[in-house]
CHARMM-style PDB file with segment names, atoms N, HN, CA, C and O in Angstrom:
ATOM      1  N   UNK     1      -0.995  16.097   6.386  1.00  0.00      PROA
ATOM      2  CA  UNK     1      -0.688  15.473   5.113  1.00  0.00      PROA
ATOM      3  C   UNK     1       0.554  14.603   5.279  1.00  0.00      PROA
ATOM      4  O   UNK     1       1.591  14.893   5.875  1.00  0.00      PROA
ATOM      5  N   UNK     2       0.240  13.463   4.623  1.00  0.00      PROA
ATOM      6  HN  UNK     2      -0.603  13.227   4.139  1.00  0.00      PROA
ATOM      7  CA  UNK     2       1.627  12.396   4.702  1.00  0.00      PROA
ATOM      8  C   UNK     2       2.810  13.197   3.784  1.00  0.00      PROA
ATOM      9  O   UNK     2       2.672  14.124   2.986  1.00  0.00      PROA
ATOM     10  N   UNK     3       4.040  12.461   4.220  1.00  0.00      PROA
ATOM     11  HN  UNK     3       4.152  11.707   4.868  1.00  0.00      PROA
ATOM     12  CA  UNK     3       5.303  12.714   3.526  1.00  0.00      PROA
ATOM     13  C   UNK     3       5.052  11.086   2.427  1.00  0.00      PROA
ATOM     14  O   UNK     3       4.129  10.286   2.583  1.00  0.00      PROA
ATOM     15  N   UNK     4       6.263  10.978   1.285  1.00  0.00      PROA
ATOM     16  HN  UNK     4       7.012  11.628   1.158  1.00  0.00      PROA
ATOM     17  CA  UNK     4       6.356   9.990   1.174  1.00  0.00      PROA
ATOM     18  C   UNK     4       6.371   8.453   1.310  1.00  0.00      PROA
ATOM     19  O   UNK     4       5.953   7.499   0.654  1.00  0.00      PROA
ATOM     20  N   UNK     5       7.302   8.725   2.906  1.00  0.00      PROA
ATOM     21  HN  UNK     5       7.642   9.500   3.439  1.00  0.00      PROA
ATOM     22  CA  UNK     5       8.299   7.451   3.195  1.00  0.00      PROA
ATOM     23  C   UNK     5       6.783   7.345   4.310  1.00  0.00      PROA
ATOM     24  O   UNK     5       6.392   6.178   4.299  1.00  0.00      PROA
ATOM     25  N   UNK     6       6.083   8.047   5.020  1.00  0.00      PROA
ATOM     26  HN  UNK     6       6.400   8.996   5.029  1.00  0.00      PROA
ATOM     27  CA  UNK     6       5.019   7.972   5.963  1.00  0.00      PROA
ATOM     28  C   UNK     6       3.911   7.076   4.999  1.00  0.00      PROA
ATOM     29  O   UNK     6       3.503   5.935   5.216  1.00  0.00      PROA
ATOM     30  N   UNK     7       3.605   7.895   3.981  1.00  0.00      PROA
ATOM     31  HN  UNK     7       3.936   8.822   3.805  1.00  0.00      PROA
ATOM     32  CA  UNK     7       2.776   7.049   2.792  1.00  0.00      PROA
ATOM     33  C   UNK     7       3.208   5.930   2.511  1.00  0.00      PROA
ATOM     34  O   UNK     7       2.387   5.108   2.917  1.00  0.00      PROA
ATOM     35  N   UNK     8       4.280   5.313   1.908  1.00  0.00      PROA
ATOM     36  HN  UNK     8       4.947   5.981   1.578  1.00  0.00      PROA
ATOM     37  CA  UNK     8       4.990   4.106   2.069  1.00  0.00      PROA
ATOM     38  C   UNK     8       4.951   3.045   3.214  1.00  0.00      PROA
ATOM     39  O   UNK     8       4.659   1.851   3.149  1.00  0.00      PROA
ATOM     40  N   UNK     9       5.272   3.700   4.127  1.00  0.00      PROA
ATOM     41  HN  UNK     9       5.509   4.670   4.180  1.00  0.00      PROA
ATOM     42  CA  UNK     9       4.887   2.596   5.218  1.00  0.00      PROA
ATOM     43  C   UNK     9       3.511   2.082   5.547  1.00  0.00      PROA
ATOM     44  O   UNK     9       3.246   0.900   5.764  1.00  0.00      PROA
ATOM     45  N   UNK    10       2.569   3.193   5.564  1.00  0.00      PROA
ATOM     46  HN  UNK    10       2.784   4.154   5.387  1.00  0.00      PROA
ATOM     47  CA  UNK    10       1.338   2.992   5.588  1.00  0.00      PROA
ATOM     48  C   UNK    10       0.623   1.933   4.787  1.00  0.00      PROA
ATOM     49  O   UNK    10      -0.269   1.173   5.164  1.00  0.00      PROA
ATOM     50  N   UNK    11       1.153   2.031   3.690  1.00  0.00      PROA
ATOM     51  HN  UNK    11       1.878   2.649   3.384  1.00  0.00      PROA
ATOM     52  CA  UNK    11       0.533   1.486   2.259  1.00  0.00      PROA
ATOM     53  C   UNK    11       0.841  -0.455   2.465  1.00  0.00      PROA
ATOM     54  O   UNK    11       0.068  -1.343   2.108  1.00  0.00      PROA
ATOM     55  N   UNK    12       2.717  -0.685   3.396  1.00  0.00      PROA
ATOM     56  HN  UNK    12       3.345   0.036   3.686  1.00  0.00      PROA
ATOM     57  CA  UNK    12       2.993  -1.797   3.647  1.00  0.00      PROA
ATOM     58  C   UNK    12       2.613  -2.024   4.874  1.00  0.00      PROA
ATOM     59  O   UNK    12       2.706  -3.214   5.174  1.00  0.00      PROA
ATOM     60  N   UNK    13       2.211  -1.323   5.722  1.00  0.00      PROA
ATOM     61  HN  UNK    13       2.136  -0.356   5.479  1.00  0.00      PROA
ATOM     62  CA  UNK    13       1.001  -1.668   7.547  1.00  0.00      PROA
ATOM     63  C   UNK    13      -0.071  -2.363   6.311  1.00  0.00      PROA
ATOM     64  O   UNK    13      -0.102  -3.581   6.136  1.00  0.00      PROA
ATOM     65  N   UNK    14      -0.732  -1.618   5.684  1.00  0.00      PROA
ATOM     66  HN  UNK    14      -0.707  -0.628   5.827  1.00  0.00      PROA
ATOM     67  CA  UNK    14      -2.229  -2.228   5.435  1.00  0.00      PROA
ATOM     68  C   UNK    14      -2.186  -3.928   4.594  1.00  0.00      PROA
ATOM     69  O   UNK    14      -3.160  -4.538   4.151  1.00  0.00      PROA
ATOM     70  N   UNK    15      -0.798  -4.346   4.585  1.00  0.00      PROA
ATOM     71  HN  UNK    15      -0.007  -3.851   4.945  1.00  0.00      PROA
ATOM     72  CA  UNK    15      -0.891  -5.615   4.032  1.00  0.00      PROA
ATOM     73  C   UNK    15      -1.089  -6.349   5.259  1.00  0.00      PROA
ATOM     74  O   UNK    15      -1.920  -7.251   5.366  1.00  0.00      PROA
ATOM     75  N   UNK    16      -0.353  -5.977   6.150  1.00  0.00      PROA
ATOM     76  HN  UNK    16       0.322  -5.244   6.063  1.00  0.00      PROA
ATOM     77  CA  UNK    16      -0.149  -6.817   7.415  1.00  0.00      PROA
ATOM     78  C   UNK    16      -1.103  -6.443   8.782  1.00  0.00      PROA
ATOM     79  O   UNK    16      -0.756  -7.092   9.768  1.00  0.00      PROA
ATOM     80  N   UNK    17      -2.266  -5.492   9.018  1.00  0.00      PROA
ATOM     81  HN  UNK    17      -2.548  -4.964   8.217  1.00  0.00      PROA
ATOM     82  CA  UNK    17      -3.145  -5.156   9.637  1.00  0.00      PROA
ATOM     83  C   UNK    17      -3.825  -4.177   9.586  1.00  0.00      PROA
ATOM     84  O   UNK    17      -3.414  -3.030   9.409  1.00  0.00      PROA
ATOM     85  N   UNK    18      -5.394  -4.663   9.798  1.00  0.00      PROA
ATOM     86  HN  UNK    18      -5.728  -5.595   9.942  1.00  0.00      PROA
ATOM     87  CA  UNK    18      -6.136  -3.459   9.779  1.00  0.00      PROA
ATOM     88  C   UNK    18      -5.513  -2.193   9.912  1.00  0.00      PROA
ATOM     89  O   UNK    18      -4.561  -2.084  10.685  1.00  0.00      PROA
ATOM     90  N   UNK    19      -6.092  -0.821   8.993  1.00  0.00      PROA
ATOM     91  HN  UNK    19      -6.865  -0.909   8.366  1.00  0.00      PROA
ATOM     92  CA  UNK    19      -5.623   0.456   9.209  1.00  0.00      PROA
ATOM     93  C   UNK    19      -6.963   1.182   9.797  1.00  0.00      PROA
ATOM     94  O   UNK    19      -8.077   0.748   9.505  1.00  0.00      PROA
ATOM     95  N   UNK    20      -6.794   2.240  10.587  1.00  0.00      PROA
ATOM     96  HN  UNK    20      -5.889   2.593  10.824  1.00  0.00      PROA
ATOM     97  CA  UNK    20      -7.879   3.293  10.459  1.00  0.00      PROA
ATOM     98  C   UNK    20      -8.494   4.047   9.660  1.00  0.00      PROA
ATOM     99  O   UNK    20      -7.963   4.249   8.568  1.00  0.00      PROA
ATOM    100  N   UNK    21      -9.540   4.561   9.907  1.00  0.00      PROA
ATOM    101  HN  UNK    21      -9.972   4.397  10.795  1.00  0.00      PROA
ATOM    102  CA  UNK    21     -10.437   5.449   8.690  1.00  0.00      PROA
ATOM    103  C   UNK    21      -9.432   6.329   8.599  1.00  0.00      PROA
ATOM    104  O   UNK    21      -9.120   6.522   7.424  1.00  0.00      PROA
ATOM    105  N   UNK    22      -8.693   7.045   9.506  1.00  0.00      PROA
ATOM    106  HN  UNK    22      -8.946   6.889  10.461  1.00  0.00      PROA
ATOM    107  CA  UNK    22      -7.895   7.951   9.312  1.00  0.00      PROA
ATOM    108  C   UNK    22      -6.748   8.032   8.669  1.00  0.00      PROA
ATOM    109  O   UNK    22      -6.403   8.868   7.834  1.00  0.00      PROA
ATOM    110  N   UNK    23      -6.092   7.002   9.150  1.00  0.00      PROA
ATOM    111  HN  UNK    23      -6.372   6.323   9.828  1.00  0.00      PROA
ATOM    112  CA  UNK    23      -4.906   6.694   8.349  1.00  0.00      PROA
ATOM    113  C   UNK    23      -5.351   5.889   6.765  1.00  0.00      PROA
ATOM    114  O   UNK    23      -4.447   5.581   5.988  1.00  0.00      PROA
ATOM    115  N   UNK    24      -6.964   5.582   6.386  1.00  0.00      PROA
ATOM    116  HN  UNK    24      -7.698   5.832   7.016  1.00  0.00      PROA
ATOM    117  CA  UNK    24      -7.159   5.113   4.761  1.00  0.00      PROA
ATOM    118  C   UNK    24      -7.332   6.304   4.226  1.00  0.00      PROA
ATOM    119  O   UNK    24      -7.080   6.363   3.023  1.00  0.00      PROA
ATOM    120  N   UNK    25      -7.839   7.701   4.971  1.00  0.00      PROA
ATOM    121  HN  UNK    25      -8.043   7.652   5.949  1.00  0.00      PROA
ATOM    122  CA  UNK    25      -7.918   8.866   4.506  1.00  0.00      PROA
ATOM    123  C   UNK    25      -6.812   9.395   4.372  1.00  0.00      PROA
ATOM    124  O   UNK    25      -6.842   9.876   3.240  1.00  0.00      PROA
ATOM    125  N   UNK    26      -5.518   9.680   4.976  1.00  0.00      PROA
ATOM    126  HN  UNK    26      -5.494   9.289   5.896  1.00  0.00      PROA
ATOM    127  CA  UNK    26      -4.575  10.095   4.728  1.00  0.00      PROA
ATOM    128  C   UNK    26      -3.551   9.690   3.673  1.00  0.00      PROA
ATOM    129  O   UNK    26      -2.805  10.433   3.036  1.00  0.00      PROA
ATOM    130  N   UNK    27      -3.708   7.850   3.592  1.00  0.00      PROA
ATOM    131  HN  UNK    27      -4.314   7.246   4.110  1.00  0.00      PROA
ATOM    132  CA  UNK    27      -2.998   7.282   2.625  1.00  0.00      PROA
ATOM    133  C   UNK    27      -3.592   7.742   1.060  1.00  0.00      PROA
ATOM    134  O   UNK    27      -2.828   7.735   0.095  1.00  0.00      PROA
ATOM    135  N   UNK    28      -5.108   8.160   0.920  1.00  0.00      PROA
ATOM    136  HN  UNK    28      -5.729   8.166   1.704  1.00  0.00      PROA
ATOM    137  CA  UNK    28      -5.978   8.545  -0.062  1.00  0.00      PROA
ATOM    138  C   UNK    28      -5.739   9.750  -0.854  1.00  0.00      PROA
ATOM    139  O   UNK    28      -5.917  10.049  -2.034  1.00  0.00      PROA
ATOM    140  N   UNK    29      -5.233  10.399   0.272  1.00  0.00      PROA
ATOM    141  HN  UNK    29      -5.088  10.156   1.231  1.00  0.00      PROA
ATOM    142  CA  UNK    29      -4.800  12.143  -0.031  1.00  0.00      PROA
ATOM    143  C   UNK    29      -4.167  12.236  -0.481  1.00  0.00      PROA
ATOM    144  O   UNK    29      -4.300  12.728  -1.602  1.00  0.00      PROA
ATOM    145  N   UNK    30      -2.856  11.824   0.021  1.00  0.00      PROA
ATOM    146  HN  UNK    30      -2.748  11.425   0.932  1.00  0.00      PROA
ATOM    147  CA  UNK    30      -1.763  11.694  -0.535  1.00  0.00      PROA
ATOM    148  C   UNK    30      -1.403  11.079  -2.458  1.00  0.00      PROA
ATOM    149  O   UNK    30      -0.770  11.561  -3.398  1.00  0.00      PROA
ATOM    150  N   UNK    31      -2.099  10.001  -2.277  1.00  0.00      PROA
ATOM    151  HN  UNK    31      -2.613   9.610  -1.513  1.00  0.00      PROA
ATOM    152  CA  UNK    31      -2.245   8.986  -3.463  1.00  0.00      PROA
ATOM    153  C   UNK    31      -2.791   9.923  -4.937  1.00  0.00      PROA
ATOM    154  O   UNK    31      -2.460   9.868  -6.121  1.00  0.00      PROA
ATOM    155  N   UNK    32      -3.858  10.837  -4.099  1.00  0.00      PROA
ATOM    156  HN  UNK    32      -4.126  10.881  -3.137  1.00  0.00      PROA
ATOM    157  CA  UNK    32      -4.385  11.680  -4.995  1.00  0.00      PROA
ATOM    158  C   UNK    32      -2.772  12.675  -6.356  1.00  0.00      PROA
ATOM    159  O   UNK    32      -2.631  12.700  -7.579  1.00  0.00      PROA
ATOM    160  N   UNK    33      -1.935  13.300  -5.137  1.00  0.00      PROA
ATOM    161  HN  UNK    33      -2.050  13.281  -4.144  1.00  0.00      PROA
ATOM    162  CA  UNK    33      -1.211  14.118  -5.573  1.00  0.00      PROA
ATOM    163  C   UNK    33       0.154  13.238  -5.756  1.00  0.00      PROA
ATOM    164  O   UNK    33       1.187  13.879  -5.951  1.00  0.00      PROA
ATOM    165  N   UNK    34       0.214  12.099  -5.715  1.00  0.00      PROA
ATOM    166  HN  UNK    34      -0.624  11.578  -5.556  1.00  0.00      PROA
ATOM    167  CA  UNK    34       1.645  11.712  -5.631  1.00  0.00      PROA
ATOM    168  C   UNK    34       1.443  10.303  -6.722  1.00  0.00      PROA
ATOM    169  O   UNK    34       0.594   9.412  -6.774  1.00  0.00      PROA
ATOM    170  N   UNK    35       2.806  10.650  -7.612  1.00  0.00      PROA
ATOM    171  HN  UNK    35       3.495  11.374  -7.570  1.00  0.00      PROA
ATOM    172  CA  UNK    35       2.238   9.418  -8.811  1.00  0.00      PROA
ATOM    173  C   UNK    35       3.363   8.685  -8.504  1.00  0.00      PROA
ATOM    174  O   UNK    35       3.427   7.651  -9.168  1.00  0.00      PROA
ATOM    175  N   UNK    36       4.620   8.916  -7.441  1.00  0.00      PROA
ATOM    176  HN  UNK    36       4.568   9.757  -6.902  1.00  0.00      PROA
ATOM    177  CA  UNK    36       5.421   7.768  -6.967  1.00  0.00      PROA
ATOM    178  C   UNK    36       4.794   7.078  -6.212  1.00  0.00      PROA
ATOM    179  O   UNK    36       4.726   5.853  -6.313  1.00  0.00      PROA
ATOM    180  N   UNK    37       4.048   7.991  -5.040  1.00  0.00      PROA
ATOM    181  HN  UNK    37       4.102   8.986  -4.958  1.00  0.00      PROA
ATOM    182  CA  UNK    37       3.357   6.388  -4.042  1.00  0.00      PROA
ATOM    183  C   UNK    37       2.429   5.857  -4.771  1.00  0.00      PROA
ATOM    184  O   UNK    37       2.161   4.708  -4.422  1.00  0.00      PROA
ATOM    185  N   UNK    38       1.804   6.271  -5.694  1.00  0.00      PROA
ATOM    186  HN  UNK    38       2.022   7.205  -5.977  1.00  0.00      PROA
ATOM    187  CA  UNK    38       0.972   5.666  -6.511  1.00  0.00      PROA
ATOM    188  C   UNK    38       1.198   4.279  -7.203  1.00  0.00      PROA
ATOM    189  O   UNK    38       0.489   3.277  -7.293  1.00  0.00      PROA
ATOM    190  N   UNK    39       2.254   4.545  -7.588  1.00  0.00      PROA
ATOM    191  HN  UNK    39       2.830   5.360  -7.515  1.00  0.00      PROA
ATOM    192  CA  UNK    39       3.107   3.837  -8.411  1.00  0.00      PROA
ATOM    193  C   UNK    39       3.557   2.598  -7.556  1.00  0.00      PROA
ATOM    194  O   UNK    39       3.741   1.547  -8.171  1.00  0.00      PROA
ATOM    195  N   UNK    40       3.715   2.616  -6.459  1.00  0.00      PROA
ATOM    196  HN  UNK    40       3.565   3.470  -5.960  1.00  0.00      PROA
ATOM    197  CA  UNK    40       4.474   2.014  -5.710  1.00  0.00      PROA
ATOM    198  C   UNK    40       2.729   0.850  -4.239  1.00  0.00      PROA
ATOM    199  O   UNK    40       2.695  -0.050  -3.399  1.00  0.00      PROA
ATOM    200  N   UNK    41       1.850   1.750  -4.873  1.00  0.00      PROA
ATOM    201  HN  UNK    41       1.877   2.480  -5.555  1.00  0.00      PROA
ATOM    202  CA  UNK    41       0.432   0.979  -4.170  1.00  0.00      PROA
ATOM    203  C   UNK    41       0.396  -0.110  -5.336  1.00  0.00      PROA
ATOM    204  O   UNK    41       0.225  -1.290  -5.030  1.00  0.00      PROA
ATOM    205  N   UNK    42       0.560   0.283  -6.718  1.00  0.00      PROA
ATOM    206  HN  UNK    42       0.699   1.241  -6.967  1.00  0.00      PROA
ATOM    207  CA  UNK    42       0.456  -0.613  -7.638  1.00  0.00      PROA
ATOM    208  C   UNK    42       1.213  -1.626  -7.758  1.00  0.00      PROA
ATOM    209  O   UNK    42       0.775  -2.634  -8.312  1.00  0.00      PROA
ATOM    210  N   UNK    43       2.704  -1.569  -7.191  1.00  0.00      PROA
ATOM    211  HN  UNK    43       3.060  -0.749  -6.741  1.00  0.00      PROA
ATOM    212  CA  UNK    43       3.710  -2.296  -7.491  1.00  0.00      PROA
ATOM    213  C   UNK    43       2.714  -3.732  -6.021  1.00  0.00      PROA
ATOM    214  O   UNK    43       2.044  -4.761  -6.103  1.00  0.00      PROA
ATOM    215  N   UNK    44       3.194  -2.943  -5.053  1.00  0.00      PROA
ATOM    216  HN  UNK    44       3.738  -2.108  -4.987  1.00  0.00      PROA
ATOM    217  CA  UNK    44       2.565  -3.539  -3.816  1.00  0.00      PROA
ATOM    218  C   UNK    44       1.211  -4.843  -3.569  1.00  0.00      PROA
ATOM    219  O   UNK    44       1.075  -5.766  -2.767  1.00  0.00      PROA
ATOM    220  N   UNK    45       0.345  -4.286  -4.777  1.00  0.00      PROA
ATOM    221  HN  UNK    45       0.455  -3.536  -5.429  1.00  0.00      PROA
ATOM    222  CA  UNK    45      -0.738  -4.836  -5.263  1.00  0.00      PROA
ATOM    223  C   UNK    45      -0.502  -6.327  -6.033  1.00  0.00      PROA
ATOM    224  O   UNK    45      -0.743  -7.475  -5.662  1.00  0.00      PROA
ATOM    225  N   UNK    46       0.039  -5.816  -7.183  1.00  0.00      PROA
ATOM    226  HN  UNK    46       0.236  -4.883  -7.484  1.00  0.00      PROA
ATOM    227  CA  UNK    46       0.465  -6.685  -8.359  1.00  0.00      PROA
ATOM    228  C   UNK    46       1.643  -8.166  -7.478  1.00  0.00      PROA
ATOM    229  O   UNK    46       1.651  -9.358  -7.786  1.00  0.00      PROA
ATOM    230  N   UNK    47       2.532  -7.422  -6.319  1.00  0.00      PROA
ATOM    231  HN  UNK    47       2.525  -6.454  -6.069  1.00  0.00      PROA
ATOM    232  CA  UNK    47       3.486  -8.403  -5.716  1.00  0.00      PROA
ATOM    233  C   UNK    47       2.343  -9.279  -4.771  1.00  0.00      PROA
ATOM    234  O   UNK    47       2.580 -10.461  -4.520  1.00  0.00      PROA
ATOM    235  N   UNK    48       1.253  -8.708  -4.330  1.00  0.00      PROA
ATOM    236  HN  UNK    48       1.060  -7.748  -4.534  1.00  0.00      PROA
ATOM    237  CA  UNK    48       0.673  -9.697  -3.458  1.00  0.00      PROA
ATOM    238  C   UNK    48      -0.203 -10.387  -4.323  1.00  0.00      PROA
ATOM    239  O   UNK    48      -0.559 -11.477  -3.876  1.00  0.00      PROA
ATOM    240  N   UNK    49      -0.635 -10.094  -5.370  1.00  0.00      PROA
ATOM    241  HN  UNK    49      -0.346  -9.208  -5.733  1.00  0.00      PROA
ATOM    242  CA  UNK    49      -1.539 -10.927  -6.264  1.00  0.00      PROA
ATOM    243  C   UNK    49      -0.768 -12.157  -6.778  1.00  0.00      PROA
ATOM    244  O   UNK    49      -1.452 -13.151  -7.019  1.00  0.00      PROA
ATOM    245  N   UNK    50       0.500 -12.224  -6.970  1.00  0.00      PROA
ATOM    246  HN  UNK    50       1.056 -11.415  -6.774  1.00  0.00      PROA
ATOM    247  CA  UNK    50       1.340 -13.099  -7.561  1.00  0.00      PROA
ATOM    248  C   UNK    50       1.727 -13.782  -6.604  1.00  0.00      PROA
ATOM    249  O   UNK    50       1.994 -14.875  -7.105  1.00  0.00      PROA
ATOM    250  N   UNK    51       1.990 -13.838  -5.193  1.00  0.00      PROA
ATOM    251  HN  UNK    51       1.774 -12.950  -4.787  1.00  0.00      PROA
ATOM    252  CA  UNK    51       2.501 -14.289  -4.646  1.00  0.00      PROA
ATOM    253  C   UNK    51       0.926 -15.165  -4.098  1.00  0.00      PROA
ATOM    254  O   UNK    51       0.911 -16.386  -3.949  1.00  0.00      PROA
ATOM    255  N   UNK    52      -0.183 -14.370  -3.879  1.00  0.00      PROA
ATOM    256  HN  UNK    52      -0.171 -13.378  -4.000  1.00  0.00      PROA
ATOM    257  CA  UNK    52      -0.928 -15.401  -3.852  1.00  0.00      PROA
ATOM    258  C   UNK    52      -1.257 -16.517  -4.841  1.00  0.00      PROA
ATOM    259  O   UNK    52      -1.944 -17.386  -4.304  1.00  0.00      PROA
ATOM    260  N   UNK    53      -0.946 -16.783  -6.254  1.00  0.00      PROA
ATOM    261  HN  UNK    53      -0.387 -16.078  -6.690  1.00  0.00      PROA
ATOM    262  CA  UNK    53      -1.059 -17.628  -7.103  1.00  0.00      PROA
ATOM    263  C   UNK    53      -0.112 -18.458  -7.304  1.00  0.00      PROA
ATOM    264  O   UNK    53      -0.172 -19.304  -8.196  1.00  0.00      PROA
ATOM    265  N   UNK    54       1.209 -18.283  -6.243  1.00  0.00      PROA
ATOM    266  HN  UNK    54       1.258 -17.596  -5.519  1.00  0.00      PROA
ATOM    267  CA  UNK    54       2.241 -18.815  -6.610  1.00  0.00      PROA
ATOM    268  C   UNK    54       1.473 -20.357  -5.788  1.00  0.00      PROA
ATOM    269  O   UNK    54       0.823 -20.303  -4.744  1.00  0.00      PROA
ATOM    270  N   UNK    55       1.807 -21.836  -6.700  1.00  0.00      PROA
ATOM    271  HN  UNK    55       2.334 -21.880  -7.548  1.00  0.00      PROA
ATOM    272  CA  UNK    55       1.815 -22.690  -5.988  1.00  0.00      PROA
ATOM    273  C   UNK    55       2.364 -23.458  -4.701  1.00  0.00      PROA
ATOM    274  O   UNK    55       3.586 -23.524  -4.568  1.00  0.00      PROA
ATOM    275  N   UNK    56       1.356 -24.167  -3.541  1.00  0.00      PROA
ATOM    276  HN  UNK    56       0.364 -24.114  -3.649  1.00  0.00      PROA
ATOM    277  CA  UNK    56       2.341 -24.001  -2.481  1.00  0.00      PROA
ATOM    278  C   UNK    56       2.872 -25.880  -2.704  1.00  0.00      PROA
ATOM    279  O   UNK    56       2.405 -26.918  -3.172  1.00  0.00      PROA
ATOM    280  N   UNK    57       4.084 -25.406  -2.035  1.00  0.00      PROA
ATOM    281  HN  UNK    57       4.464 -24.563  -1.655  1.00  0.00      PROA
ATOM    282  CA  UNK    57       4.772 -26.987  -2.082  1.00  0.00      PROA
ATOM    283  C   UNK    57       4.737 -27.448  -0.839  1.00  0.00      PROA
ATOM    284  O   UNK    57       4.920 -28.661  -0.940  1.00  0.00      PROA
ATOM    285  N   UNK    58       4.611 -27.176   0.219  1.00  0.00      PROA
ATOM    286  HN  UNK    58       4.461 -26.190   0.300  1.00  0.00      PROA
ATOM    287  CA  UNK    58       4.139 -27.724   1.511  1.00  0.00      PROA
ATOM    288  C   UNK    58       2.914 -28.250   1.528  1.00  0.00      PROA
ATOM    289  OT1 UNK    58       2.459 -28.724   2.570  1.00  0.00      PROA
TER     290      UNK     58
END
């Protein structure tokens, strides 16, 4: 079972490269019982959705 800060990192790996079945299962488990990393997949979510809509000036 993940700790927090293990869940956390995990959650910011999967922006930047493929994860394993194992490690989407572990991040899952966790997510189940924990309403900070939860909280914090959502934050994660919502920052990359915005940043993809932001217009580019280049």
């Amino acid at each position: 079972m993940l700790n927090c800060k293990q869940s956390s990192e995990l959650l910011s790996q999967a922006l930047d490269r493929p994860i394993t079945f194992r490690e989407r299962l572990a991040i899952r488990l966790h997510l189940l019982i924990c309403d900070g990393c939860r909280n914090f997949d959502k934050q994660l979510t919502f920052i990359r959705k915005a940043a993809r809509e932001l217009p580019r000036k280049f």
